[in-house]
N, C-alpha and C positions, 0 to 999 in steps of 0.2 A: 138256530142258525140254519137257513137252507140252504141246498147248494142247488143251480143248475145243472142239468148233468147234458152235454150236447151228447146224441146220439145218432149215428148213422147207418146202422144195423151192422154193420161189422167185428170181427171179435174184439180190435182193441177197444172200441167205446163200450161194449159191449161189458166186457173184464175191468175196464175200469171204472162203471158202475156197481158192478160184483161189489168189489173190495170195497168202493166208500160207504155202499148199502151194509153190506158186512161190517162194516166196523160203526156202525151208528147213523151214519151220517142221513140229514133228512134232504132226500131228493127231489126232484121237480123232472120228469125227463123230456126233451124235445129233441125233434128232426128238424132239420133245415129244409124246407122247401126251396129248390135252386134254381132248379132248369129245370124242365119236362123238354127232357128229349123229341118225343113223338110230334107235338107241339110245333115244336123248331124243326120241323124236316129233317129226321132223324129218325136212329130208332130207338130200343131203350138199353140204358146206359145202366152203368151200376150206382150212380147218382141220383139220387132221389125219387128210384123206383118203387112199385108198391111193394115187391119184395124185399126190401131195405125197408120198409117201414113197418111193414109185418115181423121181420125179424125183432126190430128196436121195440116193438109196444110187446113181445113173446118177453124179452129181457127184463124191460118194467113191470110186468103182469107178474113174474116169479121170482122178481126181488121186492116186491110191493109197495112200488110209487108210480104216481102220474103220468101218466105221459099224451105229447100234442105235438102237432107237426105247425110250423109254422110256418108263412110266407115267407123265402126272400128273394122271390123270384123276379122282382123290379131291380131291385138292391145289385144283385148278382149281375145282371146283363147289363147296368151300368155303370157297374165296377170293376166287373171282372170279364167280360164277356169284349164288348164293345171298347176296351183299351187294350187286350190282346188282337182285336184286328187292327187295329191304329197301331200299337208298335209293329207291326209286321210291314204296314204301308209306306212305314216311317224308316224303314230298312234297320229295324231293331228285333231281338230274340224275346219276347216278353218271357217273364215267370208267373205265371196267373196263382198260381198256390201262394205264392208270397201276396199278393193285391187280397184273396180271400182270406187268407189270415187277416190281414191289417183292417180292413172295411164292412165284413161279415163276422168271423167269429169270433174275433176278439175286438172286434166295433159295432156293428149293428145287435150281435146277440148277447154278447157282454150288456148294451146299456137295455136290451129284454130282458136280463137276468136282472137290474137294479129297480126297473121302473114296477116287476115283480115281486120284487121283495127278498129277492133272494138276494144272498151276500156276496155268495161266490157262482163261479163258472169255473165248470171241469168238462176236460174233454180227455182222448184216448191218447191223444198226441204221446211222442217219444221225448223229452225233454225233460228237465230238471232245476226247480225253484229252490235257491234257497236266501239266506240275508249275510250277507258280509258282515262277522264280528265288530272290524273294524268302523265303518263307515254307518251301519244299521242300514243300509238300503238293500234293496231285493236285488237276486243277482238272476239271470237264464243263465243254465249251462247245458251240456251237451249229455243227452243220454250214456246209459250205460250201456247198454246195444247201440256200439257206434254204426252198427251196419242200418240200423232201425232210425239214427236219430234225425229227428226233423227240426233242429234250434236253428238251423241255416234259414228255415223258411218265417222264423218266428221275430228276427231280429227286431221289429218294429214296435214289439212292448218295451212298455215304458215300464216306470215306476205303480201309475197307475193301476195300468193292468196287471202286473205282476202281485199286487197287492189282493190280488181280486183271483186270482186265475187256482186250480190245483191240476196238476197232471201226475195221476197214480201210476201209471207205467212209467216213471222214467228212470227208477232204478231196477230195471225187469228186465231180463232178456225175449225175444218174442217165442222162445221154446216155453219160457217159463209161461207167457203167456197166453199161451195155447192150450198148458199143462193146468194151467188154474181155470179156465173155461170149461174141459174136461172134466177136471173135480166137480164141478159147479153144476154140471149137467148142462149146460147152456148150447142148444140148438146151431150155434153159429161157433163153436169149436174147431174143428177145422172149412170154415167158409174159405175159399179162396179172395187173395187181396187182388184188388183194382189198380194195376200202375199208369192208367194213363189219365190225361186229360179228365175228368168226370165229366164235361158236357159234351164230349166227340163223340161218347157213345161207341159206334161200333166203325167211325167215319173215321179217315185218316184227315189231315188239318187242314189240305188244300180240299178234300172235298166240302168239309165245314164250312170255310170261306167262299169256297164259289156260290154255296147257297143263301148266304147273307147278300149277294147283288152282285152281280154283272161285270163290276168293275172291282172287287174285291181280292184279283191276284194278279194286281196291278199290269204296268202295259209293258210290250216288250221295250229293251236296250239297250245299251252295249255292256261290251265284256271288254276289259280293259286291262292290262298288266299293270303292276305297278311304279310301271316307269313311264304311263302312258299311254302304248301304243294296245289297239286296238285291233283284237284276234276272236272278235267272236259276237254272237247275238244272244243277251238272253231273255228268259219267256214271260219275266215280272218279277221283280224284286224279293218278295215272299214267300217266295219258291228255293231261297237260300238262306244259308246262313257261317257266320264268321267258323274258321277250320273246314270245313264242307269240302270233298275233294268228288266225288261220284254225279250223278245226272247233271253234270256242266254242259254237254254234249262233245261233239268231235274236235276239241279244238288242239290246236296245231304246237306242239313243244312241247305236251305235259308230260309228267303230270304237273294238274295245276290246282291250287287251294284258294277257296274265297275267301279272303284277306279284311276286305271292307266291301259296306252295302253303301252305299253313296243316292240317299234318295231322294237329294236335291237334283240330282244332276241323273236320276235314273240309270246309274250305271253302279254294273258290280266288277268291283277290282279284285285280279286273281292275281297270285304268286308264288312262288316257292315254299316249302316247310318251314323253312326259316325267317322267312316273310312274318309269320305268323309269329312269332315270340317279339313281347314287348314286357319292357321290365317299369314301364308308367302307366298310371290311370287316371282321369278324374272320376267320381261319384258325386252323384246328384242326388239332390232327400234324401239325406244321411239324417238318422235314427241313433241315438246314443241311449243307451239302454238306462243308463245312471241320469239322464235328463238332461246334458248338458256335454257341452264339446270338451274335450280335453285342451288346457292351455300350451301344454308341450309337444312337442312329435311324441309320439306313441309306436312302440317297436310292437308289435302284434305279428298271429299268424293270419292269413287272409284265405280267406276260398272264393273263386271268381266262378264257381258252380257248384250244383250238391254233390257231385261226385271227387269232387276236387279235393286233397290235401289240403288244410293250413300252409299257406308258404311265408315263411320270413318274410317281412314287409316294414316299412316305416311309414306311419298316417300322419298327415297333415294336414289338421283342420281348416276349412274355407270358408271365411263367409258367403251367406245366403245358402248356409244348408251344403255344403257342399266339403268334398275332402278328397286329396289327393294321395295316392299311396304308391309307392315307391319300393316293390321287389327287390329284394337280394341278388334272386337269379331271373332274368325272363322268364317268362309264362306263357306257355302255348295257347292259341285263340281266347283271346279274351274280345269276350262278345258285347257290343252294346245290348244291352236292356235285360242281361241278367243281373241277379243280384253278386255285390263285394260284400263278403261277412269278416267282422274281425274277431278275433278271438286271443283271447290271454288264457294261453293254455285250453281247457274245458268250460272257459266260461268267457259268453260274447259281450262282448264290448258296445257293438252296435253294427250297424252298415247300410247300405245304399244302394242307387242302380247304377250300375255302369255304366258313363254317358261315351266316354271314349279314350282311346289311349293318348298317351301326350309324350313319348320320347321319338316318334318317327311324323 
């Protein structure tokens, strides 16, 4: 049985090729070819650089399996690339980690890893698989380094992929993980992690965008309270985003917070702190991890970002993919076109994009 093993040259893929190598397991190793930085008017990023790739074939060379780098550099900029500047047009906050999870790694390279032969697909990820006694289906749940865990970005496996998928770090903490890299002798032991973007490179997001064209940080508009009246000009749309309180410019009564991105109407609506807590939402492409929507309201915790707490919530499912959730307590800035994750306890339910609130 082989497994694919994704590799990115960093210590977590890195260490969790260790340990499957270690323990038997026969590997296949590949890189993702994604963006080329330099390419794109930029420069070079930590993503899919040749130093990332010299790393990852150093790793396979000294645990003794294959390794190839493969295209997905079509895939990527029309999946992931070219719908984070449309939600941005669209006066939405994209999350592109969550689109490349769903469409690349656990879609386009997942069905590389079958047409291969291989059975499974492993990556470094922080998360944790296991199967509900009760029920026999595959459940995600939430690392064990909650500081580390990424199941918020993963919500969109199914049954399928879960079936398919191993994630060896997800009962590790990332000291531990650094500690077994160490033991291991492995070169990329203390490598410094990447937190941003991997195809901004060393570019902040508005310089990104002006270089994709002309018209890509949208035109100026108003600046409007949210009772209306109209106190200000601002410089395009994508230039903000929902809680934002700093480069609004000089406008007259604040402080003031950007509330709503209105990109019918080309105008961003600002208001008070309090403006900003709503205790409704809908979700749009709701993901149910078990396959299938729940027939009852669902009490769950929710996160409306990755940094977010679980908050008390009740889900209501909607037709056409859709579901509404209903907070305990308001929740400060809940942004369109981030991801709503639900969770029972440690282990996710499913979730969606945030299309927009619905009690104000």
């Amino acid at each position: 049985m082989s497994t694919l093993m994704a590799l990115s040259g960093g210590v977590d893929s890195s260490v969790a090729a260790w340990l499957l190598s270690r323990d038997g397991h026969d590997l296949i190793g590949v890189s993702m070819q994604l963006w080329d930085s330099r390419a794109n008017g930029g420069t070079e990023s930590r993503c899919c650089s040749p130093g990332d790739f010299r790393d990852a074939r150093r790793v396979a060379g000294k645990a003794g399996f294959p390794y190839y780098i493969l295209d997905y550099e079509q895939e990527f900029s029309s999946r992931v690339v070219k719908p984070f500047m449309s939600a941005y047009l669209n006066g939405e906050t994209p999350n592109p980690c969550v689109e490349c999870n769903r469409y690349l790694k656990f879609g386009a390279l997942l069905d590389t890893a079958l047409r291969l032969g291989a059975e499974r697909l492993a990556t470094g990820h922080y998360a944790r698989i296991d199967t509900d006694p009760h029920s026999g289906l595959r459940r995600l749940r939430r690392a064990r380094d909650l500081g580390k865990d990424q199941s918020y970005f993963l919500y969109n496996l199914g049954q399928a992929e879960l079936q398919r998928v191993l994630f060896p770090l997800g009962g590790m903490l990332k000291s531990e993980v650094r500690r077994a890299a160490r033991q291991a002798g492995l070169d990329v032991a203390d490598k410094p992690e990447s937190q941003d973007l991997c195809f901004l490179g060393s570019m902040d997001r508005l310089t990104f965008m002006s270089r994709r064209g002309e018209k890509a940080l949208g035109q100026e508009g108003a600046i409007t309270t949210v009772d209306g009246h109209r106190i200000g000009t601002h410089l395009g749309l994508v230039r903000y985003t929902v809680g934002q309180r700093k480069a609004l410019g000089n406008l007259p009564g604040g402080p003031w917070y950007v509330c709503r991105i209105d990109a019918e109407e080309n105008r961003l609506v600002v208001g008070r702190e309090q403006d900003l807590c709503h205790a409704s939402l809908e979700v749009a492409d709701v993901s149910w991890v078990s396959g299938r929507p729940p027939s009852d309201d669902t009490h769950a915790g929710v996160r409306i970002r990755h940094a977010h707490h679980p908050s008390p919530a009740v889900i209501r499912a909607l037709p056409g993919g859709r579901a509404q959730v209903k907070f305990t307590q308001p929740q400060r800035a809940i942004t369109p076109g981030q991801a709503a994750v639900f969770y029972d306890g440690d282990i996710v339910l499913g979730g969606g994009r945030i299309e927009r609130t619905t009690d104000a």
